[in-house]
N, C-alpha and C positions, 0 to 999 in steps of 0.2 A: 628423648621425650620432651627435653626443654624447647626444641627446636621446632615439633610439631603443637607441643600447646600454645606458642606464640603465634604460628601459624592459623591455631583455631581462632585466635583472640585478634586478629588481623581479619580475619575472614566475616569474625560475627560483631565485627564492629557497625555500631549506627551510624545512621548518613549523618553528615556535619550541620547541612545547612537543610534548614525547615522553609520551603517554597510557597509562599500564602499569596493564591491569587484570584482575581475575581473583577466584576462590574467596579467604573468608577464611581469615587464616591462612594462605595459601601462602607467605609470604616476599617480598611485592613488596618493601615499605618497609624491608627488612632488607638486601634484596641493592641495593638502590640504595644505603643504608651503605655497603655493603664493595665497590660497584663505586667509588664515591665515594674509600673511604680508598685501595683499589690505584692506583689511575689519579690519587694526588695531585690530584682537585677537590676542592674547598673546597663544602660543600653550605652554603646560606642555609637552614634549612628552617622550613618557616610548618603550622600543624596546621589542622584542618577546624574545630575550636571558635575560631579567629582569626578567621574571616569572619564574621563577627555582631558587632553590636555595637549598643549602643545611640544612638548618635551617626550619623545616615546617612551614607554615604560614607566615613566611618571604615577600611572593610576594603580598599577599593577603595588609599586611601592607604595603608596599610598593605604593600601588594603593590607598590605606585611606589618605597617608601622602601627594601624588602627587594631591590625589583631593582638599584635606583641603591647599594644597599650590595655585594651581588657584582659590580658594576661596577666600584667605587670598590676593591675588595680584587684585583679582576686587575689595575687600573692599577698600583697600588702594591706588589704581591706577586711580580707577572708570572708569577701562580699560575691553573690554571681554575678557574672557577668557578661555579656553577648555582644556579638557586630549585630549592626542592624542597616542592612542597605535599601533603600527606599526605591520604589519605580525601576529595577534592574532592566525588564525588558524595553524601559527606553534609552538606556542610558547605552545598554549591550546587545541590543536585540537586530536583527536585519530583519527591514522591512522592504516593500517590494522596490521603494525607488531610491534608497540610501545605498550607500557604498561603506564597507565594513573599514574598521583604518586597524592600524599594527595594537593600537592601542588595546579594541575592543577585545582583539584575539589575546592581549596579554594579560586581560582581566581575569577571559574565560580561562586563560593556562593557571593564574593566580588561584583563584578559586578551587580549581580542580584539584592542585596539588593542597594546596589546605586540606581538601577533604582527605585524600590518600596519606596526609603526612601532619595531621595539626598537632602534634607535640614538635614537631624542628623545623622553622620558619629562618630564612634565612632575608638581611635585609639589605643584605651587598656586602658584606664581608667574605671572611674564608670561614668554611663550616670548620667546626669543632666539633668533635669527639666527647668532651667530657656532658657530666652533666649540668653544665652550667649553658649549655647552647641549645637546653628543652625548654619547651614553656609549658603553660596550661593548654587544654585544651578548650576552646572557647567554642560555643554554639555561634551560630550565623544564620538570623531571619532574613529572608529577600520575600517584599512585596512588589507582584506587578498585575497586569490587566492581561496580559496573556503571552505565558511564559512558553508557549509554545516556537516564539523568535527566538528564544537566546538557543544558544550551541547545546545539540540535542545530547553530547556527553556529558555535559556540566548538568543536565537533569534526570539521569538516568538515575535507577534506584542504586541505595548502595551508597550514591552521595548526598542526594537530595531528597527529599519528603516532600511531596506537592500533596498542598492540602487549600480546597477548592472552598472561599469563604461569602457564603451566600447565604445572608441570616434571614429568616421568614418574618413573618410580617411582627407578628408576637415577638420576635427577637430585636425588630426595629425600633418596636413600641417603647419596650424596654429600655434601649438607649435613649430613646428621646425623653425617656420619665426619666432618667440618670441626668438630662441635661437640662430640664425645666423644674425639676423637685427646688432649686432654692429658691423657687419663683413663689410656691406654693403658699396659698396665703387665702383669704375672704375674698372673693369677686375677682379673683385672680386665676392662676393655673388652679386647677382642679384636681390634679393626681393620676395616677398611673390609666384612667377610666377615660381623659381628658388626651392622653395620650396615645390609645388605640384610636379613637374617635379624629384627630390628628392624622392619624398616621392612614385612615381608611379613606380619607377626604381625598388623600396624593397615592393612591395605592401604587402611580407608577413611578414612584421617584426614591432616589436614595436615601439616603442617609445622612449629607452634606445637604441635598436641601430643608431639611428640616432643620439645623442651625443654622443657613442663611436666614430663613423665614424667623427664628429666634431675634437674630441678630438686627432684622430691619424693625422686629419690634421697637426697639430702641429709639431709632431715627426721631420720635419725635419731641423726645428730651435731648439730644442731640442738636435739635434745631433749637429747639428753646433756648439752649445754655447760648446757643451762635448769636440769636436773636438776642439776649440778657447782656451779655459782654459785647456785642459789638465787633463787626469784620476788623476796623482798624486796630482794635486792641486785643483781637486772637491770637497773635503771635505772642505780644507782652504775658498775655494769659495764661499762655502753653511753656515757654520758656521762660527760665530765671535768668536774671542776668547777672554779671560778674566775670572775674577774670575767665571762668569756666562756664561755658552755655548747657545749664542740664536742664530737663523736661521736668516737671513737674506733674506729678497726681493733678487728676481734676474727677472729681464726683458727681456725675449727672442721675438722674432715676435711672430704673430698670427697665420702664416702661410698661403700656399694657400687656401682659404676657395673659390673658384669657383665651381659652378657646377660639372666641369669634375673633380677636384680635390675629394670631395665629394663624387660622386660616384665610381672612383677609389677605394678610402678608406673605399667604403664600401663594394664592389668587395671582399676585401682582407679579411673585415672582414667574408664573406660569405665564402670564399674559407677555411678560419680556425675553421669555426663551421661545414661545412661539413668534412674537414680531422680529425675532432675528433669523429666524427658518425662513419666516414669507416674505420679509425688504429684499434683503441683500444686496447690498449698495454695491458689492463690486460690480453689479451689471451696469451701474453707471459711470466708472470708473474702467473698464475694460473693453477693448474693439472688440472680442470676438462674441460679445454678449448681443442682442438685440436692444436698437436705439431705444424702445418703447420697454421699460423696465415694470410696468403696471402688472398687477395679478392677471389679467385679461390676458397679455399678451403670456404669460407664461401658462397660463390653462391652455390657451391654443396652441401652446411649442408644445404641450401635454399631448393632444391630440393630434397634433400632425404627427408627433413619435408611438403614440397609439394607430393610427393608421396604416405608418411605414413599418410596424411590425407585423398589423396584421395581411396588408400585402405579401410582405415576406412569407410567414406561416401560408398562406395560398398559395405561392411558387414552390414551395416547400413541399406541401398536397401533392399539386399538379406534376413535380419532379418524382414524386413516389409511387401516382399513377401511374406515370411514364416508365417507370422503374418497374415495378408489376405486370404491366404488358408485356415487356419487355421480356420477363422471367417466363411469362405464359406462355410464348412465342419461342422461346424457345426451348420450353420444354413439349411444347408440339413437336416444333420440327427433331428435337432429338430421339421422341415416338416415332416418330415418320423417317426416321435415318437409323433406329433400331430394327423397327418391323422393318423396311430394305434389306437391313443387313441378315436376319431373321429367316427371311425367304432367302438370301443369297445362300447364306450357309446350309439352307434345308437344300437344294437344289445342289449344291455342290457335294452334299453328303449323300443324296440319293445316286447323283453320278460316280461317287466315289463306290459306293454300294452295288453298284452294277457294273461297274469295271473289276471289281472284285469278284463277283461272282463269275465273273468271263476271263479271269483269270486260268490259267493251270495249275492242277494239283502241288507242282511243284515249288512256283510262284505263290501260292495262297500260303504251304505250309510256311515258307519265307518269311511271309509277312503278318502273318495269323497273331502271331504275338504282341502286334503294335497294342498301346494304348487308348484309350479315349476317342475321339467319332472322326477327326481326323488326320490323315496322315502327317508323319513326320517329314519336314523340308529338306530335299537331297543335300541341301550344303550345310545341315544342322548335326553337325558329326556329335555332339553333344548327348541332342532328341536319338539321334538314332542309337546311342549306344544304351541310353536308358529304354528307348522300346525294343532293343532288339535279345534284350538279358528280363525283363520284365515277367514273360512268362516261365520261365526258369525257375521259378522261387517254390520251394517245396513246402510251405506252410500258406496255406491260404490264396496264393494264386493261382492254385490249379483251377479251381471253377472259374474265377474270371477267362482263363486261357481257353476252359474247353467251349463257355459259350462264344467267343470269338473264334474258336477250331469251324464252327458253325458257320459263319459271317457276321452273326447277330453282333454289331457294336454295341459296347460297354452305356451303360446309363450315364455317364456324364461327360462332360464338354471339355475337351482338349482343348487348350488358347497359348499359342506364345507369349514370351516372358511381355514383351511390347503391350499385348493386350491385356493381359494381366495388370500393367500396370494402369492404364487406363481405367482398366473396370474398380481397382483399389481408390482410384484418386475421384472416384464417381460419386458426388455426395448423393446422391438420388438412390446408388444402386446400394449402398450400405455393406457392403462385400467384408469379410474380414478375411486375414491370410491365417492360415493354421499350418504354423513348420511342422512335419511329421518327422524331423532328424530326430537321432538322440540328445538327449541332453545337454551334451557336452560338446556335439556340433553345433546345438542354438548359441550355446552361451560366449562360443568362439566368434562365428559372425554369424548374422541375422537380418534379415528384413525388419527396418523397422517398424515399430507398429505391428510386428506380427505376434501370433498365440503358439506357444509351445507345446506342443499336445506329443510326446513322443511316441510312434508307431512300434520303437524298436530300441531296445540297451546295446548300449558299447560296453567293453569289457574288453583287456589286453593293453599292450602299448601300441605305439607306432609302427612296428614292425609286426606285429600279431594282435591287428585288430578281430573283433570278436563282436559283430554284429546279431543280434535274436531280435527276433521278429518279436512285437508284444501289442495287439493291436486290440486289444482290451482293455489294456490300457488308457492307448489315448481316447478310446471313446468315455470313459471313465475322467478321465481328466476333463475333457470338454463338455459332460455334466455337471463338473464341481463348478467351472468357469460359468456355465450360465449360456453357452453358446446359442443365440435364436438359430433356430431349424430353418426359418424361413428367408433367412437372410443369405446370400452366396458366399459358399465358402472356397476360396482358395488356396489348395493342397500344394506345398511347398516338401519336394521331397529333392534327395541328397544331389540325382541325376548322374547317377555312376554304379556301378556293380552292385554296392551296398546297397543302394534304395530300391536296386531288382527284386532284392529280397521279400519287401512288406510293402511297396507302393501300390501295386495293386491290390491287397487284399485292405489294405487303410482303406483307399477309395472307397471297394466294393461295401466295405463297410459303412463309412460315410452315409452310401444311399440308403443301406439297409434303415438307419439308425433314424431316418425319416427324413432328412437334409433334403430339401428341395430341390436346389441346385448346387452343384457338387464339379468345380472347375478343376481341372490338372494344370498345372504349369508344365509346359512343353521344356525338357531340357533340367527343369526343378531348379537349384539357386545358382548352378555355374551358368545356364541361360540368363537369370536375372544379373548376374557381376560382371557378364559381357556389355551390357548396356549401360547399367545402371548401379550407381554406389551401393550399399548397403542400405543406407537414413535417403534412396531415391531418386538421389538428385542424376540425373544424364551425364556419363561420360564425353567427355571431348570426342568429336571424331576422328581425329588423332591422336586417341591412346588409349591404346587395347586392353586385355586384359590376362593372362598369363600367355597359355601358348597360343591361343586365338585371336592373336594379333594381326590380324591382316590388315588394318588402316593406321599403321603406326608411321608419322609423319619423319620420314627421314632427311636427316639434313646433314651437313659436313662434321657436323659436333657430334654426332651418335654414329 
């Protein structure tokens, strides 16, 4: 019991490290600060330029020693305490033109096992046994811009917690009235009202521009102080001197921080990230750029790639036109080589029909039992043992037998295994195969892609099998399926003694059951596994298939 409760408490443990990611400049790494300083944790924090190094393994250890130190400061503090990794997906991320090094892979292995093992960290020594070689277990925040680069196991739940930090406008406001409130004064910042009104002016900007825009308020006591003191005696100003060079406090105003000041200053900064979108000096600094660097000439590079796209899109057209006629064409001529073949067969079936009836009594009773509209091929010992037991079957085939005792051929269409396959791989003709074996013959081998619809139960072993006919069944089956009526179905049966049994009455059923078109497979699956595999694919022409091998390529080695 001890063994499995430890197992449940391994099992239902939470992920280690909390994934916070999002737009730059929104404030992740800032507010994990200030949720840090309120909530008294003590943050370890490690930056994205720490995980590299030239030394392999180096950063890996670097992250064991940072953990083992927020361990060692909650023992001793009895304060919380967290790692805090800033920017991971660039420090670890693969992006599409970087090359991953030994290192990055040692971070993600670093990390991982923290998550699976954060009481025993090990930092190059020999592990121990006692308790003296556990630590704490310490949380670990990672902030990046899109944690979907680093290594998809190191994010997977379980270890990690991705939690997606996109604060709305109201939430913006907020921080900016948390970062102008000491400003708050007469004819100054104005209060949280002053800060929506702020924050609506840049709707599309983060979070960092609105303390840049703080910050440039300043500038112009800044300059004042520069202008007061004097360029040559800035240095003297800033620095003390003595045996030890240290900087000294210097007190300048806060500046205008009003509203209108505010948005002035951020006016400016708007105006400086748009002139660095439209210059771009490397085009004068770069051969593959064009001489003439002017807005002019880049509106016309605009438009000449406006153009050569919509060229493209016309060739595009005109290839799909092309493509369409093409389809049109030939699905005419495959009308026009269907109806051919259409009249070929009606013509070959009316001569087959009259040769039959000019047959002799003796001759007709012969053959009376065939299948389907055409005759069986003299070298298809297969066909012929399946039509020559076919009307034999004492449940259900005798009508079929007696209307062919007549001459009158069966309602539907006899096709070898060849055409069969044809007509299955026809996307136009929509065909489906319907195995009529038992059960336990489909589930042995099959036509792929085909419907199990069992005509007939097996029962016995191997030596005493035990075939019934059940052909109410499958039509029962092929309702629950959904079967379309109007689509061609091809009847797949055993092609041997057993399928004498119920292959004809399946069919005759079939038509009954309102099946438009209603195909035999000539020969039924041992015709299809002389050609062709199971899942379709064609046989080599040298290499048969059980005893109806006759093109088996012999050579000195066999």
């Amino acid at each position: 019991s001890s063994s499995s409760s430890s197992s449940s408490r391994r099992n239902l443990q939470t992920p280690l490290i909390l994934g916070i990611w999002g737009g730059k400049g929104c404030g992740k790494s800032f507010n994990v600060e200030l949720c840090c300083r309120d909530m008294g944790v003590t943050p370890i924090v490690t930056s994205a330029g720490e995980l590299e190094d030239p030394v392999a393994g180096e950063p890996g250890a670097l992250l064991r020693r940072r953990y083992l130190a927020a361990s060692t400061a909650i023992r001793h503090t009895g304060k919380p305490a967290c790692l805090v990794i800033s920017d991971l997906d660039a420090g670890i991320g693969r992006h599409r033109d970087d090359k991953t090094t030994v290192n990055n892979q040692i971070v993600a292995a670093t990390l991982m096992n923290l998550c699976d093992d954060p009481t025993r960290v090990s930092v190059g020594g020999e592990w121990r046994a006692d308790d003296r070689a556990r630590c704490e277990r310490v949380p670990i925040v990672v902030t990046g811009n899109d944690l979907s680069r680093v290594y998809a196991p190191l994010t997977r739940s379980g270890r990690m917690d991705l939690w997606m930090w996109e604060p709305t406008r109201d939430e913006i406001a907020e921080m900016v009235h948390q970062l102008l409130k000491d400003d708050q004064r007469p004819g100054g910042y104005g209060g949280i009202e002053d800060a929506r009104r702020f924050v609506d002016a840049f709707d599309a900007q983060p979070l960092d521009f609105f303390g840049a825009a703080r910050s440039r308020c300043v500038d112009d006591d800044v300059r004042a102080f520069v202008d007061r003191v004097g360029v040559e005696s800035l240095g003297t100003r800033l620095l003390s001197s003595g045996d030890k060079i240290k900087s000294k406090s210097v007190v300048v105003g806060r500046g205008d921080v009003s509203l209108e000041a505010l948005v002035r200053a951020g006016r400016a900064i708007e105006r400086e990230q748009q002139n660095v979108l439209d210059v771009r000096l490397s085009r004068e600094y770069l051969a593959n750029w064009d001489d003439d660097g002017s807005s002019a000439a880049e509106v016309a590079r605009r438009r000449a790639d406006d153009r050569r796209r919509a060229d493209g899109l016309a060739v595009a057209a005109d290839a799909e036109e092309a493509r369409r006629r093409h389809r049109v064409a030939e699905a005419e001529e495959r009308a026009r080589r269907e109806a051919a073949e259409g009249a070929l067969a009606a013509a070959a079936e009316r001569a087959l029909r009259d040769a039959h009836d000019a047959l002799s009594d003796e001759t007709r009773a012969a053959r009376r039992v065939a299948v389907g509209v055409t005759w069986p091929s003299e070298d298809d010992d297969v066909a012929d043992s399946v039509h020559a037991s076919v009307a034999h079957s004492s449940e259900g085939a005798e009508d079929g037998a007696d209307d062919l005792r007549g001459g009158a051929p069966p309602p539907w269409t006899c096709l070898d295994a060849i055409e069969c396959f044809r007509l299955l791989r026809d996307a136009d003709a929509c065909a489906v195969a319907v195995d009529v074996r038992p059960r336990r013959d489909h589930d042995r081998e099959a036509i792929a892609g085909s419907v199990s619809a069992p005509a007939a139960t097996l029962s016995g072993g191997v030596s005493d099998r035990v075939v019934t006919p059940c052909v109410d069944g499958m039509a029962s089956t092929l309702r629950e399926l959904g079967v379309d009526a109007s689509r061609p179905v091809v009847v797949i049966h055993p092609g041997d003694d057993d399928g004498a049994k119920y292959a004809a009455a399946a069919l005759r059923r079939l038509v009954s059951e309102g099946y438009v078109r209603v195909v035999e497979m000539r020969g039924g699956i041992k015709a299809w596994l002389k050609y062709y595999t199971p899942s379709g694919k064609p046989r080599p022409r040298y290499v048969g298939y059980g005893k109806d091998n006759e093109e088996t390529f012999w050579t000195a080695s066999n």
